[in-house]
BAMI-204711 format. One record per residue (C-alpha): residue in three letters; z, y, x. Coordinates in steps of 0.05 Angstrom, whole numbers, plus 32768, in hexadecimal, padded with zeros to 4 digits. Layout:
% BAMI-204711
AlaZYX/...
//
This chain:
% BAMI-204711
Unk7FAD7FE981A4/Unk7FED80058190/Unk7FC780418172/Unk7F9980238149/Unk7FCB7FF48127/Unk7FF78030811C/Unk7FBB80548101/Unk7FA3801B80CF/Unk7FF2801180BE/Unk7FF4805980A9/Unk7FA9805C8083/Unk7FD3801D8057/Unk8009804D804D/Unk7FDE8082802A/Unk7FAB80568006/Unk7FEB802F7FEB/Unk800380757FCD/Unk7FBD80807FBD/Unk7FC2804B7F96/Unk800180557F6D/Unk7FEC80957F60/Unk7FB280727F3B/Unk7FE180467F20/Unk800F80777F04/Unk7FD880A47EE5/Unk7FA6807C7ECA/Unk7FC7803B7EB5/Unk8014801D7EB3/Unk801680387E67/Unk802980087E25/Unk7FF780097DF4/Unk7FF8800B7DAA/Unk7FFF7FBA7DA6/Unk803D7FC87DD0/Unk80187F9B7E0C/Unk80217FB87E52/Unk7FDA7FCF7E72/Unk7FD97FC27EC4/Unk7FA07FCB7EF3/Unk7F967FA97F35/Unk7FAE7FEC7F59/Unk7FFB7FDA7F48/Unk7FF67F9A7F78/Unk7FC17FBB7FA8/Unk80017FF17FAB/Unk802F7FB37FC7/Unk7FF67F8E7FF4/Unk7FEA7FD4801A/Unk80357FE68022/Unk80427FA5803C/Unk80037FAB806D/Unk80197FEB8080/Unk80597FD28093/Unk803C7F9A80BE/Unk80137FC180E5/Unk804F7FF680F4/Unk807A7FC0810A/Unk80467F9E8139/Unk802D7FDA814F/Unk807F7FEB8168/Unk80797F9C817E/Unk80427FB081AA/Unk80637FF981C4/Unk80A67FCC81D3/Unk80857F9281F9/Unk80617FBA822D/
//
């Protein structure tokens, strides 16, 4: 059990910089108008980081209780 929530904690990890990578190099820019253009990847960035760091937590939860 511990494993597979370590596992899915650290697949979070990398989609979340997979996503702020996307971020970072397609959008996040000011445009002519002087309006700010954001995607959904900036909060999917924050939502998969904070998974992440859910799942490493219970999955040390888990090791510690046994």
């Amino acid at each position: 059990m511990k494993s597979k929530l370590r596992s899915i904690g650290f697949v979070a990890f990398i989609l979340a910089g997979l996503s702020w990578l996307a971020e970072t190099a397609f959008y996040g820019d000011i445009d002519a108008n002087g309006i700010l253009q954001e995607s959904f990847f900036l909060p999917l960035t924050f939502i998969l980081a904070a998974l992440g760091i859910v799942l490493l937590l219970a999955s040390l939860l888990v090791k510690f209780r046994r």
